[in-house]
C-alpha positions as CSV (number, residue, x, y, z in Angstrom):
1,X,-11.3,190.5,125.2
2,X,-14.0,190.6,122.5
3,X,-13.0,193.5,121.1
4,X,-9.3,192.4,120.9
5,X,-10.9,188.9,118.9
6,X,-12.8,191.3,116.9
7,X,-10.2,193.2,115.8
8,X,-7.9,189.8,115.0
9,X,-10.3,188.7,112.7
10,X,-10.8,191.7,111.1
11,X,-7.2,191.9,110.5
12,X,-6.8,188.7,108.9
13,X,-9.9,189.1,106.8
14,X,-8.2,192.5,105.5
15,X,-5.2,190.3,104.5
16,X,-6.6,187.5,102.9
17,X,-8.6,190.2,100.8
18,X,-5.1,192.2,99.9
19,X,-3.7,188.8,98.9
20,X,-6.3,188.0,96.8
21,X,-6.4,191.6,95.2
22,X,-2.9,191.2,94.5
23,X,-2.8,188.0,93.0
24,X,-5.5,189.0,90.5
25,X,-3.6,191.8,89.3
26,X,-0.6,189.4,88.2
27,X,-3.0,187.5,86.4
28,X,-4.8,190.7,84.8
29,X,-1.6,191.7,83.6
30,X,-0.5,188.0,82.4
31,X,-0.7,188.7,78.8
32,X,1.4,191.5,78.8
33,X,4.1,189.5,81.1
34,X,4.2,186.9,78.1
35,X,4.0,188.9,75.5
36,X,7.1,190.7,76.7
37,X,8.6,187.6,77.4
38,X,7.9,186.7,73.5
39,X,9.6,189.8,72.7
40,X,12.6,189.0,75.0
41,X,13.0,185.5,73.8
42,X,13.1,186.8,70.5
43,X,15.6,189.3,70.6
44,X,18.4,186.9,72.5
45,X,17.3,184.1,69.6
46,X,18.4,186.5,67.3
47,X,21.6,188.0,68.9
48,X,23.0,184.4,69.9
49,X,22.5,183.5,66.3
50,X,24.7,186.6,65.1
51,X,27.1,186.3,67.6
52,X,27.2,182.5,66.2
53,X,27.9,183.5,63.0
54,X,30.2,186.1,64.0
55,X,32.1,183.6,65.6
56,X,31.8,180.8,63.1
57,X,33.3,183.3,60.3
58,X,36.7,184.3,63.0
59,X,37.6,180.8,62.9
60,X,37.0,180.4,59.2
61,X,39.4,183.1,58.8
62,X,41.7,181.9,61.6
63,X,42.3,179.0,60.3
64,X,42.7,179.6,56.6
65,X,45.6,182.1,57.7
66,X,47.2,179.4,59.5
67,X,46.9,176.9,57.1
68,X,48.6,179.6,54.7
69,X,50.7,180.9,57.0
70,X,52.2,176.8,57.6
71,X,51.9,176.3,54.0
72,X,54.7,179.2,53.4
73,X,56.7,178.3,56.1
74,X,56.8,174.2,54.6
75,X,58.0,176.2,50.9
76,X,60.4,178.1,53.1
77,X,61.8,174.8,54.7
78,X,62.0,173.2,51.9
79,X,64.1,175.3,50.1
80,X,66.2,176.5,53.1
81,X,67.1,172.3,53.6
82,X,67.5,172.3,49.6
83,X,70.0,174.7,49.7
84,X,71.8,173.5,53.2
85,X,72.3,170.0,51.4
86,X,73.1,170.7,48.2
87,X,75.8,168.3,46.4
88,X,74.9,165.7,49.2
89,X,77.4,167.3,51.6
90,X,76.3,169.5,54.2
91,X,76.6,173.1,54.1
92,X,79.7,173.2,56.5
93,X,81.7,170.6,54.8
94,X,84.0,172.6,52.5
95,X,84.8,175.7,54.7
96,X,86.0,172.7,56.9
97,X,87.2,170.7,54.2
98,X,85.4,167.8,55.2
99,X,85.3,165.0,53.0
100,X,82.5,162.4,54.9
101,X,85.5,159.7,55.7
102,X,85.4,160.7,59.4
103,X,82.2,161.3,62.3
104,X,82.3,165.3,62.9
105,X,82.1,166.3,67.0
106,X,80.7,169.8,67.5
107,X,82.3,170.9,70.5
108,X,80.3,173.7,72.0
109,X,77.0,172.0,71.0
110,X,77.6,168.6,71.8
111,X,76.3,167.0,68.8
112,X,77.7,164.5,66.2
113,X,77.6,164.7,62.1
114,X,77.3,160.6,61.3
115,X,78.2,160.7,57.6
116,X,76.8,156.9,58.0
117,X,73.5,157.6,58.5
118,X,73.9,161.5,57.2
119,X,72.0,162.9,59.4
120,X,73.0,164.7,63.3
121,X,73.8,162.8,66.7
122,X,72.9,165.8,69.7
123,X,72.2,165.5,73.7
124,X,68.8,166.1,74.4
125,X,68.1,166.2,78.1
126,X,70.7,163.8,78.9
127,X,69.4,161.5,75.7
128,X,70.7,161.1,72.8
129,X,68.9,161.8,69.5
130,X,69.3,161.4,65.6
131,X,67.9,163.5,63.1
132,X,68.1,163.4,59.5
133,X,68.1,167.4,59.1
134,X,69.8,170.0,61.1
135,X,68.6,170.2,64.6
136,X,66.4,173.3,65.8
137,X,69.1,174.6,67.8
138,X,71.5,175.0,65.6
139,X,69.9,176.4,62.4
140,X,70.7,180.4,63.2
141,X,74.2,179.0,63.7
142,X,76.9,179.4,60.7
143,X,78.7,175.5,61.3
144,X,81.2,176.8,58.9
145,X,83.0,178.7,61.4
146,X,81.9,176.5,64.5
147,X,84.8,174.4,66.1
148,X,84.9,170.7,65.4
149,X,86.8,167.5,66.1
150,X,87.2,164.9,63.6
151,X,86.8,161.2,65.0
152,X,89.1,159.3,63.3
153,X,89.4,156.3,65.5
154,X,85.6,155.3,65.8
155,X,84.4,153.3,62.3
156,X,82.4,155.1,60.0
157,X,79.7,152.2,60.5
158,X,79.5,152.7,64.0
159,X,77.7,154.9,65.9
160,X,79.3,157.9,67.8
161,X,77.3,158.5,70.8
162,X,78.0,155.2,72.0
163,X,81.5,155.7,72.6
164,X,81.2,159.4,74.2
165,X,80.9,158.4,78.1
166,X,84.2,155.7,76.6
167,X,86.7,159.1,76.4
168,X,86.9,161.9,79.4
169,X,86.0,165.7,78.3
170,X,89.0,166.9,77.6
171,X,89.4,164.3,74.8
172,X,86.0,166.2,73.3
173,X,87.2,169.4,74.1
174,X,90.5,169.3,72.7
């Protein structure tokens, strides 16, 4: 039994002494460990600070082409709408001989010219909106040729949209 509490102690003196040996081997290599880390530090400092400026001067140039590229398409607006309303009729009016004493129905896009208010009447998601200039939808499409209704029994100072759900389709569709 002796020898057995002989040996345990030897074996944990062995360990503590490996532990210890250990430990002071970190620490004798401690300068090296930070200067490394120095080094380290350094290097990502300096990448995150190119990759920064790499970034900063994408969005610089990102947005000064959308800026132009909005600024071009504003001049292209412009003088598309300058040339759709020319003489203060719309574009359509004289293939249709229109002569702004009557509302306009579009059939097959549901929308209203208000000669009133000059501007477009359209269902929107079961809404009805005004706008001033031609709607989205319908600027690819030549109006000239599109089929419309004249509204002669509905005053010029009223509104047009208000007396839609008044008449059945067919009336619209005629």
């Amino acid at each position: 039994m002796k020898n057995i509490m002989w040996l345990l102690c030897i074996t944990v003196g062995a360990l503590l002494t490996t532990t210890a040996s250990v430990s002071a081997q970190r620490y004798e290599n401690d300068k090296e460990y930070w200067k490394h880390r120095k080094e380290t530090d350094k290097k990502r400092a300096e990448y995150y600070r190119e990759h920064d400026k790499k970034r900063a001067e994408y969005y610089r140039e990102r947005d000064k082409k959308k800026h132009e590229y909005y600024k071009e398409a504003s001049k292209k607006r412009k003088e598309y709408y300058k040339e759709v309303y020319k003489n203060d009729a719309p574009f359509w009016a004289k293939a249709h001989k229109y002569n702004s004493v009557h509302h306009v129905y579009f059939r097959d896009y549901k929308t209203f010219y208000d000669p009133y208010r000059e501007g477009y009447v359209f269902l929107d998601r079961g809404n009805w909106r005004f706008s001033s200039v031609l709607p989205s939808f319908l600027v690819g499409i030549d109006l000239g040729r599109a089929r419309i209704k004249f509204i002669d029994n509905i005053p010029i100072s009223r509104h047009p949209e208000d007396f839609y759900d008044d008449y059945d389709e067919d009336y619209w569709d005629d």
